[in-house]
C-alpha positions as CSV (number, residue, x, y, z in Angstrom):
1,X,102.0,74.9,86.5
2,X,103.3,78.3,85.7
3,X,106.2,79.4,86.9
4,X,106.3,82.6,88.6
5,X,109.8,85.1,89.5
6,X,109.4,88.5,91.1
7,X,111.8,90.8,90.5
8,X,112.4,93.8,92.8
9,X,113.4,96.6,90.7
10,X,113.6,101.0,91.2
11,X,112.5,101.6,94.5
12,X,109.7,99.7,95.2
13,X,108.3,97.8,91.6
14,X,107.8,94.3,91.3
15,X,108.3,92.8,88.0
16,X,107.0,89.3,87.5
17,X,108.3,86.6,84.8
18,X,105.7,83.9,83.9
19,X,107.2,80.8,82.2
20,X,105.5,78.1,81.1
21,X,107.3,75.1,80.7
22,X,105.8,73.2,77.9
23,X,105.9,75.8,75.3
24,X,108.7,77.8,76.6
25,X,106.9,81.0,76.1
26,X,107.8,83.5,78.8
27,X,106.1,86.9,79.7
28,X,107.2,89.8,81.6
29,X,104.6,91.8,83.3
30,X,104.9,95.7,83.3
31,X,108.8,95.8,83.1
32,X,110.1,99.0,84.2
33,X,113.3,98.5,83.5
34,X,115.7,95.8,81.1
35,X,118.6,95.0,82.9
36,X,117.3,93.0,85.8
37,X,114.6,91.4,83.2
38,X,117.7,89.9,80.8
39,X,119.4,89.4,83.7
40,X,116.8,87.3,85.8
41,X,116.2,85.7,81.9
42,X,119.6,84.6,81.1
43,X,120.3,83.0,84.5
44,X,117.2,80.8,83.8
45,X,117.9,80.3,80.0
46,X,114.3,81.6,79.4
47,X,113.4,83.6,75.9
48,X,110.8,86.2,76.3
49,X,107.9,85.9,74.2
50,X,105.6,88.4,75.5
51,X,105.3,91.5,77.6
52,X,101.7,91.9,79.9
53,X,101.1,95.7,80.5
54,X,98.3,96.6,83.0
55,X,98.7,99.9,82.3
56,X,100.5,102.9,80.8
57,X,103.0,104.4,83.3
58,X,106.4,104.8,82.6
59,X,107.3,102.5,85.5
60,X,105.4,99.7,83.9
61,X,106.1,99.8,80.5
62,X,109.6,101.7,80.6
63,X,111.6,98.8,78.6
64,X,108.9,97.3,76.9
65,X,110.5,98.9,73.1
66,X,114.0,97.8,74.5
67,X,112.8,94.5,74.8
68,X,110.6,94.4,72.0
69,X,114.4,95.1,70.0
70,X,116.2,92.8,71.8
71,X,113.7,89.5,71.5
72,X,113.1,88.6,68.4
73,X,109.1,88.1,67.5
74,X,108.5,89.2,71.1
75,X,104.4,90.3,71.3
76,X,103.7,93.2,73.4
77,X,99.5,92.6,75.1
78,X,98.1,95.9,76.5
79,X,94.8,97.6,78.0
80,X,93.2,98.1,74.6
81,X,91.7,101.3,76.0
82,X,94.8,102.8,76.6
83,X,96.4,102.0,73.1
84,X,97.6,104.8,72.2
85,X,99.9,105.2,75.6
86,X,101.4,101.8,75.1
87,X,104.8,101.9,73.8
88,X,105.2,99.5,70.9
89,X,101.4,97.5,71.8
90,X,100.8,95.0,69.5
91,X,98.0,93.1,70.7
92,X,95.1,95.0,72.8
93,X,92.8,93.4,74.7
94,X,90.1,94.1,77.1
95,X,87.0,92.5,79.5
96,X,86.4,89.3,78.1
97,X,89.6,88.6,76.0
98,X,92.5,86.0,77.1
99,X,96.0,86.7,76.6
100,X,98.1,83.1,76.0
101,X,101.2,81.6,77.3
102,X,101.5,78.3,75.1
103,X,97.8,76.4,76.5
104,X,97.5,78.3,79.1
105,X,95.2,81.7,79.0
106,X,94.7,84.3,81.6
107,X,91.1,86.2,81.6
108,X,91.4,89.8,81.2
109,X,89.2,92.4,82.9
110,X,89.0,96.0,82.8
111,X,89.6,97.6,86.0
112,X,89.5,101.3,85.4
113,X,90.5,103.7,88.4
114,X,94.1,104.1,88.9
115,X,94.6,104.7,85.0
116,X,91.5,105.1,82.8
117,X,92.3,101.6,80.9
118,X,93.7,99.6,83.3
119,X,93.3,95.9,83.1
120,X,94.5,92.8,85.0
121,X,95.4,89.6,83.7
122,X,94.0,86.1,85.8
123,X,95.6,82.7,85.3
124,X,92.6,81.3,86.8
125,X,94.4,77.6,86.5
126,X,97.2,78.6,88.6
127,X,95.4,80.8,91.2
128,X,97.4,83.9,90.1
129,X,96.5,87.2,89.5
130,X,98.6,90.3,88.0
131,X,96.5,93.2,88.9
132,X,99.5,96.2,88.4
133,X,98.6,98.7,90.6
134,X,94.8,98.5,91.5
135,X,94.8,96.1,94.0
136,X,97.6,96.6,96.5
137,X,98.8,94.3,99.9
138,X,96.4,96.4,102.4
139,X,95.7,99.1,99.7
140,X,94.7,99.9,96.3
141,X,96.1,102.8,93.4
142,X,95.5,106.5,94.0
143,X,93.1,107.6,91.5
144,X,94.7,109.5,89.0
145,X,92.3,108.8,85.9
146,X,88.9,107.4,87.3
147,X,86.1,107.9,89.7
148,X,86.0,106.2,93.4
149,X,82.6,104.7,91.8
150,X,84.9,103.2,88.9
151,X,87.6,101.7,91.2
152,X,84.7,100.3,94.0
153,X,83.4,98.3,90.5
154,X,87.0,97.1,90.2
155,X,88.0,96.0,93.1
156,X,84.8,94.0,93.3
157,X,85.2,91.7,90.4
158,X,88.3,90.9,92.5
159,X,86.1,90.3,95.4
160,X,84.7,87.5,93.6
161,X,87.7,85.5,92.8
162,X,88.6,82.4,95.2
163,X,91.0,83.2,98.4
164,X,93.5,81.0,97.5
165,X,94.4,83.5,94.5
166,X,97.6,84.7,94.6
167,X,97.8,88.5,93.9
168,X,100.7,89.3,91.9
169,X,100.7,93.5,92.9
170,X,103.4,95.8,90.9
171,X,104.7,97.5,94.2
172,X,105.7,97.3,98.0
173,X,103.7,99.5,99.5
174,X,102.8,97.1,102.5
175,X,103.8,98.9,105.4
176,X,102.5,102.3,104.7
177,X,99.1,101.0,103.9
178,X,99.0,98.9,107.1
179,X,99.3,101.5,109.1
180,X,96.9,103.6,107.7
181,X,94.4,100.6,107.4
182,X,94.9,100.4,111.0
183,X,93.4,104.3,111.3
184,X,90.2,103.5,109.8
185,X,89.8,99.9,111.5
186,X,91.5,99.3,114.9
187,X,88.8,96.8,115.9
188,X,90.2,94.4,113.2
189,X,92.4,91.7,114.9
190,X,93.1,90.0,111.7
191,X,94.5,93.1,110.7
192,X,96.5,94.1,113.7
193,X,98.4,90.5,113.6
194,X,99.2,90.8,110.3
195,X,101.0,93.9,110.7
196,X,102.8,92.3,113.4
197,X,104.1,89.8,110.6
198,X,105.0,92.5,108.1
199,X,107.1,94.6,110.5
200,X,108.9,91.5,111.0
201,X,109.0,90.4,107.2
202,X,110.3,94.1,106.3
203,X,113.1,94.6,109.1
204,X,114.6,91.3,107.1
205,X,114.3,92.8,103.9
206,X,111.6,90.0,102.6
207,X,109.1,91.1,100.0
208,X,105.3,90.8,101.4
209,X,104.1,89.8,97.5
210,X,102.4,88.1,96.8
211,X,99.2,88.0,99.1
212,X,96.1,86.3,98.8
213,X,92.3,87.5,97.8
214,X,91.3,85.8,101.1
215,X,93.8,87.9,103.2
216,X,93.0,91.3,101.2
217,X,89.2,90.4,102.2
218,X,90.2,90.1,105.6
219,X,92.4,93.1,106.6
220,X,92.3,95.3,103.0
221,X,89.9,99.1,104.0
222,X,89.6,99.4,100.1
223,X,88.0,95.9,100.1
224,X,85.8,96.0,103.6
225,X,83.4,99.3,103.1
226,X,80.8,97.4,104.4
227,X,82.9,96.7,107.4
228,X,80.6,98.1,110.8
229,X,84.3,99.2,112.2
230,X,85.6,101.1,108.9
231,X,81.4,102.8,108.7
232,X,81.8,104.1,112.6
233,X,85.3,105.3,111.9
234,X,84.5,107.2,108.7
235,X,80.9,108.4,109.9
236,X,78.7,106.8,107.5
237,X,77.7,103.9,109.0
238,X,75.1,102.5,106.6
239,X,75.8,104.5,103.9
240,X,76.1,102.7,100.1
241,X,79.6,100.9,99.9
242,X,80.9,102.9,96.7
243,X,80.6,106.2,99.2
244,X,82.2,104.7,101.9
245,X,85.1,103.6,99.8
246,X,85.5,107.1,98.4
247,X,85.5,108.2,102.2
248,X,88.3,105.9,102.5
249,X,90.4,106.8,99.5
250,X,90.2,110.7,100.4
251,X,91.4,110.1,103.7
252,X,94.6,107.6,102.2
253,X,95.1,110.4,99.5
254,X,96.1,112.6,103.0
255,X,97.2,110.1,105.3
């Protein structure tokens, strides 16, 4: 089994070590910053092998050249369509490739939306998925590169995955995105408890990452278009689903 560290970091980024314990290889996925990485590192006596980057923003690949400097032989792994944004890349991968931890591989897809390139990386063995910031806790990444078509295509190949999967997301955005889920699908129960839980979870400071496929399925608006409740709210009840998630999108973009 992998082992699995989130580190809160700026003012809201998650940054995730993965260790696995028969090689010793470590990774760090989409490290914004290095001081709380060598910190967290050096309390565990972990090397790090490998830096994951999802995509190209600053707050996800900010220390991946001071790292690259400070761990000898470390391997950077990036979005292979996004290369050339990908401070010191040295392996790029896309849909179909595996990035390696010692024997254990996570499947790569391409999940274009929030950055053009964006991929996610799934340990499929360990239920665990690092998905940067497509797939949030109740929400999913403002499109700054792609096309509400693109992202809807994303966000389904998540869809597919088993609900056990953990989902590894790069940000705490939780609360914001509950309440606005809440705006566009009152009639969900599921949804209305488990805001209940993260007002309590976030009043004592505790992190609400890492969620599950099976609750995103259940209380996520970016994941339910073909919910009746979302259609009647939005107006386009029976419309296709890749519309109603745009509908969706354009009202978070001005909640």
């Amino acid at each position: 089994m992998l082992e699995i560290v989130q580190i809160p970091v700026l003012n809201d980024n998650y940054v995730y070590l993965i260790h696995e314990p028969q090689s010793g290889d470590t990774a760090v996925v989409d490290p914004a910053v290095e001081d709380e990485v060598v910190a967290e590192l050096e309390k565990r006596g972990w090397t790090l092998t490998h830096i994951l980057n999802t995509h190209h923003h600053w707050d996800h690949t900010g220390a991946n050249l001071a790292l690259k400097e400070r761990y000898y032989g470390l391997k950077i792994i990036g979005p292979a369509a996004e290369r050339e944004r990908i401070p010191g890349l040295d392996v790029a991968v896309g849909e179909g490739d595996q990035a390696h931890l010692g024997d254990v591989a996570a499947d790569v897809y391409d999940v274009p939306g929030h950055t053009s390139g964006h991929i996610a990386y799934h340990f499929a063995d360990d239920d665990a998925l690092f998905c940067g910031d497509t797939l949030f806790a109740m929400g999913c990444g403002r499109l700054f590169e792609g096309t509400p078509d693109q992202m809807w295509q994303s966000l389904s190949k998540f869809l597919r995955l088993p609900d056990d999967t953990r989902v590894y997301c790069a940000h705490e955005y939780t609360m914001a995105n509950g309440k606005f889920a809440l705006t566009v699908e009152p009639g969900n129960t599921d949804l209305t408890a488990r805001m209940a839980e993260v007002e309590k979870l976030r009043a004592a400071g505790v992190p609400t990452i890492p969620t599950t496929i099976g609750l995103e399925k259940a209380t996520n608006p970016f994941l339910r278009p073909m919910s009746d409740n979302i259609q009647e709210t939005v107006g386009l009840i029976g419309a296709p689903l890749p519309k109603v998630f745009a509908e969706v999108r354009a009202r978070k973009d001005n909640f």
